[in-house]
C-alpha positions as CSV (number, residue, x, y, z in Angstrom):
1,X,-35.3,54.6,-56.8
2,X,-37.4,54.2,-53.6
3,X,-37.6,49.9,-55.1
4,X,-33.8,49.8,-55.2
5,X,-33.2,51.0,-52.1
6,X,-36.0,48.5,-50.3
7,X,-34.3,45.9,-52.9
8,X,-30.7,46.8,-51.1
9,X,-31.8,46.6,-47.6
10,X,-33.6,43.4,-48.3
11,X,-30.1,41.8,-49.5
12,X,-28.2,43.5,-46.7
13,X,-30.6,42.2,-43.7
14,X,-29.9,38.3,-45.7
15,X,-26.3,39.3,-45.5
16,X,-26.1,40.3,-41.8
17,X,-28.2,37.1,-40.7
18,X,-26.2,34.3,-42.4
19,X,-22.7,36.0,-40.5
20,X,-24.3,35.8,-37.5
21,X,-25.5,32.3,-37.9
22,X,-21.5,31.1,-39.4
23,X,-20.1,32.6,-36.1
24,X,-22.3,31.2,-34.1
25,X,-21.2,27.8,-35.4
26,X,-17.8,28.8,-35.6
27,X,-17.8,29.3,-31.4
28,X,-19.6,26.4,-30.7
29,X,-17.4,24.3,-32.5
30,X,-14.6,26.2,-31.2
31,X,-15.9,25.2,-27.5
32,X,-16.8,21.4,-28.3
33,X,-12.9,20.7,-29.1
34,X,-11.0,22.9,-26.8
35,X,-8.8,21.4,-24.5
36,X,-6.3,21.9,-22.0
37,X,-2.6,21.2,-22.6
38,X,-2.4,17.4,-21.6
39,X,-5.4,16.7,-20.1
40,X,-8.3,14.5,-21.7
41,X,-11.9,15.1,-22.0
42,X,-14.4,13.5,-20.0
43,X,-18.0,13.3,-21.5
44,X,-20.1,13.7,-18.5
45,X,-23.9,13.7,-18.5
46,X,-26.3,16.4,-17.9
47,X,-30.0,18.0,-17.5
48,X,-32.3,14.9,-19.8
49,X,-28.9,13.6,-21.1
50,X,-26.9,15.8,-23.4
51,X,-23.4,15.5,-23.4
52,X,-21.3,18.0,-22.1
53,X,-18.0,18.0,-23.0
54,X,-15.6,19.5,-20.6
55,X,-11.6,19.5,-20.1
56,X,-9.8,17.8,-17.0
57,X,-6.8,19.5,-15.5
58,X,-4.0,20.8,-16.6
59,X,-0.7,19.4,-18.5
60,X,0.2,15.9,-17.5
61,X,-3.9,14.4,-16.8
62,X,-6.6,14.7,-14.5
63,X,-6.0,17.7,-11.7
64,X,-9.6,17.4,-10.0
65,X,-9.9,20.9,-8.7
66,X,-6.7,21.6,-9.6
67,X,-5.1,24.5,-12.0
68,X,-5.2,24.2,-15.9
69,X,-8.8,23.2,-16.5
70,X,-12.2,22.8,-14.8
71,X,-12.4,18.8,-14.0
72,X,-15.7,17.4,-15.8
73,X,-15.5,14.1,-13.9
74,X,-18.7,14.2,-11.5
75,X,-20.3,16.7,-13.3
76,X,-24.3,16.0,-13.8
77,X,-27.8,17.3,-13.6
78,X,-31.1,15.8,-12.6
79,X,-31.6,12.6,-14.8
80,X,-27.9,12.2,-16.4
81,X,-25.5,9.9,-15.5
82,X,-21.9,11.3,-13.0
83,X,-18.7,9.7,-13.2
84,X,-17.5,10.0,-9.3
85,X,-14.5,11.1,-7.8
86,X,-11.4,9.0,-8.1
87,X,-7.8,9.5,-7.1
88,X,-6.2,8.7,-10.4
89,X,-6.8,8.0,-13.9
90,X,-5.3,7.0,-16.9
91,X,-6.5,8.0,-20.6
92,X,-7.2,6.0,-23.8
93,X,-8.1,6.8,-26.9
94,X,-9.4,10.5,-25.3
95,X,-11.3,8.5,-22.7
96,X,-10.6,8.3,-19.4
97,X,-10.4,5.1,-17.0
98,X,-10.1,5.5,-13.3
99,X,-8.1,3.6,-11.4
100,X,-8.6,3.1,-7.2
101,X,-5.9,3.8,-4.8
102,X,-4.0,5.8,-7.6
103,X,-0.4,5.1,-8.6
104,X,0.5,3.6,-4.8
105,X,-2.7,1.5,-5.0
106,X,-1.5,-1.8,-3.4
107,X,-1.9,-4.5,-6.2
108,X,-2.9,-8.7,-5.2
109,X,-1.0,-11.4,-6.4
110,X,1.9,-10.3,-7.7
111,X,4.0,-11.7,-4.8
112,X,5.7,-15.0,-5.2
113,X,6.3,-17.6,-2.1
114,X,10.5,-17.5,-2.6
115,X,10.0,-13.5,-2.1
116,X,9.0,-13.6,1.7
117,X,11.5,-15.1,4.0
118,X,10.5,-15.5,7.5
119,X,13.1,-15.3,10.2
120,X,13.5,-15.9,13.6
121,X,13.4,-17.8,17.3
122,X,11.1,-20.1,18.8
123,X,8.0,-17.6,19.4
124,X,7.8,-18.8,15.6
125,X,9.7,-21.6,15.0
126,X,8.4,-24.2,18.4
127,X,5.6,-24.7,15.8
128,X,5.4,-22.5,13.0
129,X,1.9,-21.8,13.6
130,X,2.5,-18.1,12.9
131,X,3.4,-18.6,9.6
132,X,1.0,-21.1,8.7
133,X,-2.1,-18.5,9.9
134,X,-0.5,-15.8,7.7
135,X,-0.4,-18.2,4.8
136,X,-3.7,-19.2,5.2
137,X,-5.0,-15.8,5.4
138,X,-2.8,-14.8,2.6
139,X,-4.3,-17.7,0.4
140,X,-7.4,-16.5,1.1
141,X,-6.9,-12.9,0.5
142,X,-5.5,-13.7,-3.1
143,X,-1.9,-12.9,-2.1
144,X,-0.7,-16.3,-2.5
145,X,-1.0,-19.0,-4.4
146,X,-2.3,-22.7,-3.0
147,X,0.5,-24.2,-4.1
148,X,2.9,-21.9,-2.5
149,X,4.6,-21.3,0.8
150,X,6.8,-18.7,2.2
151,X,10.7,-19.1,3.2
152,X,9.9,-20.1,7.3
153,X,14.1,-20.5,8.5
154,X,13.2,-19.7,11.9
155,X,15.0,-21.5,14.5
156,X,14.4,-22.1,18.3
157,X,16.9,-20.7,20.2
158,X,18.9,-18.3,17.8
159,X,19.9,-15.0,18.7
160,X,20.5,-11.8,16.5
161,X,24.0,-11.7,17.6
162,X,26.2,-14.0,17.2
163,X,24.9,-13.7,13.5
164,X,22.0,-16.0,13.7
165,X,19.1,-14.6,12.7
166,X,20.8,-12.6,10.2
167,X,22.2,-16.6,9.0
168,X,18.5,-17.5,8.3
169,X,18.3,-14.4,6.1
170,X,21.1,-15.1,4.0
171,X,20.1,-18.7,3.2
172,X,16.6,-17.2,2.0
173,X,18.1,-14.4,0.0
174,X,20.7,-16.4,-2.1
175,X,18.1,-16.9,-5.0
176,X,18.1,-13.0,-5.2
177,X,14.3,-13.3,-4.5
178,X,13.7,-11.9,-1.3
179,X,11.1,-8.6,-1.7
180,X,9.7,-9.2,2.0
181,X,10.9,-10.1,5.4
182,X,8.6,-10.8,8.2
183,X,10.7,-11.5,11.5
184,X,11.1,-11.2,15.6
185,X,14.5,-10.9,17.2
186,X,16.0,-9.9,20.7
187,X,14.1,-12.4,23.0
188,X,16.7,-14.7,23.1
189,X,19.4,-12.0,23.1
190,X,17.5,-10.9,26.5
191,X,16.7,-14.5,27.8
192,X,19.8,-15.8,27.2
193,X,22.4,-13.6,27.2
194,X,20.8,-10.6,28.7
195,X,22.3,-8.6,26.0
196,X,19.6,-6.1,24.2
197,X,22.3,-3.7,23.2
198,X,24.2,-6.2,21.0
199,X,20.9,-7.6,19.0
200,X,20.6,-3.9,18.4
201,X,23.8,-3.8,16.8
202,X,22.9,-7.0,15.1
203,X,19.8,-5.8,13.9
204,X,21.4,-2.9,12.5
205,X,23.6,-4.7,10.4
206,X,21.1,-6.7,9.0
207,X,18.7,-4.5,7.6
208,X,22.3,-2.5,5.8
209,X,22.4,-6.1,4.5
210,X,18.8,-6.4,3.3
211,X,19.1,-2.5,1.9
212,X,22.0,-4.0,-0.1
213,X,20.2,-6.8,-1.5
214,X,17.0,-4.3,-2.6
215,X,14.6,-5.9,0.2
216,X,11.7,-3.4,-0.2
217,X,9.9,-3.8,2.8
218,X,10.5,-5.4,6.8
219,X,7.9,-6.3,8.6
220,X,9.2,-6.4,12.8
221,X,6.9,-8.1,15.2
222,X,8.1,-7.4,18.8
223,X,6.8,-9.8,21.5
224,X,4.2,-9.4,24.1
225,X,5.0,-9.3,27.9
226,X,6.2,-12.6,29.5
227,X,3.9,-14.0,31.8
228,X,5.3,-15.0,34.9
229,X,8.0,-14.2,38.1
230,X,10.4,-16.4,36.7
231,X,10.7,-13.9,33.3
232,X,11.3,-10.8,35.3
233,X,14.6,-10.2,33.9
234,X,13.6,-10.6,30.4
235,X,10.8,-8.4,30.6
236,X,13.1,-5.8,32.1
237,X,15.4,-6.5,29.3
238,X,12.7,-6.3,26.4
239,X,11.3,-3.5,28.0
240,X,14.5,-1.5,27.7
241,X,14.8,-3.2,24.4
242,X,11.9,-2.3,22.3
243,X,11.7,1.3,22.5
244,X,15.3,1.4,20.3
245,X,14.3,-1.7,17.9
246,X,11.2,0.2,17.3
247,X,13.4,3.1,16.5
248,X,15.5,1.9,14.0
249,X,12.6,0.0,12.5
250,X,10.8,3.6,11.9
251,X,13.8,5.2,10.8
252,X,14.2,2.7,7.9
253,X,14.1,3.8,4.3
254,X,15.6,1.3,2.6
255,X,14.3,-1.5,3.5
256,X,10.8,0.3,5.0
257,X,10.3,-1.4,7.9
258,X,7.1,-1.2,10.1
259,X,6.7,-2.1,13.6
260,X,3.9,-4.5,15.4
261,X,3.8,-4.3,18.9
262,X,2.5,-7.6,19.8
263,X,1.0,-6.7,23.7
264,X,-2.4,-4.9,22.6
265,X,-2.8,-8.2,20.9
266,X,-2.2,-10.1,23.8
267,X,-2.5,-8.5,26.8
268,X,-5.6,-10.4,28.8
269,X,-5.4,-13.6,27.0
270,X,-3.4,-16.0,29.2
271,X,-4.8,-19.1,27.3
272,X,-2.2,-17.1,24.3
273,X,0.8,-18.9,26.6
274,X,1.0,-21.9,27.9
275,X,4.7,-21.5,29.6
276,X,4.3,-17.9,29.8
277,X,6.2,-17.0,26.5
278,X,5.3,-19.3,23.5
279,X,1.9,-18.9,22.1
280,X,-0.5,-22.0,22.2
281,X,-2.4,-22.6,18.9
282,X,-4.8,-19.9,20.0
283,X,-2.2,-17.3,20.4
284,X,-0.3,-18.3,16.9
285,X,-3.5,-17.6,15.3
286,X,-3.8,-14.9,17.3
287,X,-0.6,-13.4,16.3
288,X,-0.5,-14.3,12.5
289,X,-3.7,-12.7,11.9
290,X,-2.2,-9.7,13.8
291,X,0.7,-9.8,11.8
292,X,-1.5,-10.6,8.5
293,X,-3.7,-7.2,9.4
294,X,-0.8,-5.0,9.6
295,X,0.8,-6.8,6.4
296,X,-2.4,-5.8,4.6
297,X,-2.2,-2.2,6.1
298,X,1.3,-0.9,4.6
299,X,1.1,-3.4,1.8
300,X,3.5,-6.3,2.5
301,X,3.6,-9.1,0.2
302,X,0.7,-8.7,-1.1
């Protein structure tokens, strides 16, 4: 009796440690596959290389420190290898690719030369040297092609009102191209006909145009101070002039427009000007690398 008993209890204790040992593997299994609704897993690195397997966020992708899941991306200890922070990230496959900038990330090269119209007076059109420096910089950035130009129909002596300016847009947008505008407008309105309010007007009913046509984005470059007693009056007139343009520019939805105020740029170089409102070569290179910068900055033709 006392043999079958010990014979029992041998079997028993077998028993016991072969369920522990099947739900031991059952959990670990269990926690190598679990995931979050939607998200991906990211095989990060840790301690002398083992793989961890952890779940990013919650339905829809990658939350980092978000709800839904605890983010693996970064995740590492002494002698493994981290993937680092990023602000977006598409999966594959159950592997996940980051992608800088995220889904507003500005891309290069994708902008034609027929999708960029340039418009405006003689601050750009006495030589076109402003366009020519944002060309070249553009070429050089990748944003253009070499064999490519951008729309110039500036004029020298135009005016917004009197539908002139606006004229030079038209003529560039009837190929149904036109993405980008880069423009002045006003000085003339102010030189010549001393008349701010109607190139106000003007401009207003130009960009309604522009929204029409699905121009995405304006880019407004207002001119620096006139050197010189004999441009009193206009600098009067611009002064009274920019602070609404530069209003309805930053209202703008539709096209977005962004403002460039051209006097930081200018202000102490006097070689900029040779008659006290035109730029020399220096200043158009001046100004279209100006105007290049802030093209770069909110992702203008690019």
């Amino acid at each position: 009796m006392r043999s079958l008993r010990r014979y029992v209890a041998t079997n028993l204790s077998i028993l016991g440690l072969l369920s522990i040992g099947v739900c031991a593997c059952g959990e670990a299994n269990d926690d190598s596959t679990s995931s979050t609704s939607g998200g991906t897993t990211d095989g990060a690195t840790s301690g002398a290389g083992t793989t961890v397997t952890g779940t990013t966020g919650g339905t829809g992708g990658m939350d980092p420190g978000g709800t839904g899941g605890s983010p693996a991306v970064g995740a590492s200890g002494s002698g493994g290898a981290s993937t680092g922070p990023a602000s977006s990230s598409t999966s594959s496959g159950g592997e996940t690719s980051v992608t800088s900038g995220g889904s507003d990330a500005c891309v290069k090269g994708q902008t034609k030369g027929n999708q960029v119209a340039v418009i405006g007076e003689s601050f750009i059109a006495a030589t076109h040297g402003i366009t020519q420096q944002i060309e070249k910089q553009a070429k050089a950035n990748g944003s253009l092609a070499e064999n490519e130009r951008y729309i110039d129909n500036s004029v020298s002596g135009t005016t917004l009102a009197n539908d002139q300016i606006p004229s030079q847009y038209r003529k560039a947008a009837e190929n149904g191209m036109i993405k980008y505008v880069l423009m002045d407008g006003g000085g003339n309105d102010c030189l010549l006909r001393g008349d701010g309010d109607g190139a106000l007007a003007a401009a207003e009913s130009l960009f309604e145009t522009m929204a029409e046509d699905n121009v995405e984005k304006v880019l407004y470059f207002f001119y620096p101070d006139p050197i010189g007693n004999q441009f009193s009056s206009l600098k009067s007139c611009l002064d009274t002039l920019r602070p609404k343009m530069k209003e309805l520019c930053d209202g703008l939805t539709s096209p977005k427009c962004y403002w460039l105020d051209l006097r930081p740029v200018w202000n102490g170089h006097n070689d900029y000007t040779q008659d006290g409102i035109h730029p020399t070569a220096a200043g158009s290179i001046a100004t279209g690398d100006a105007v290049w910068e802030s093209m770069v900055e909110n992702c203008v033709a690019q």
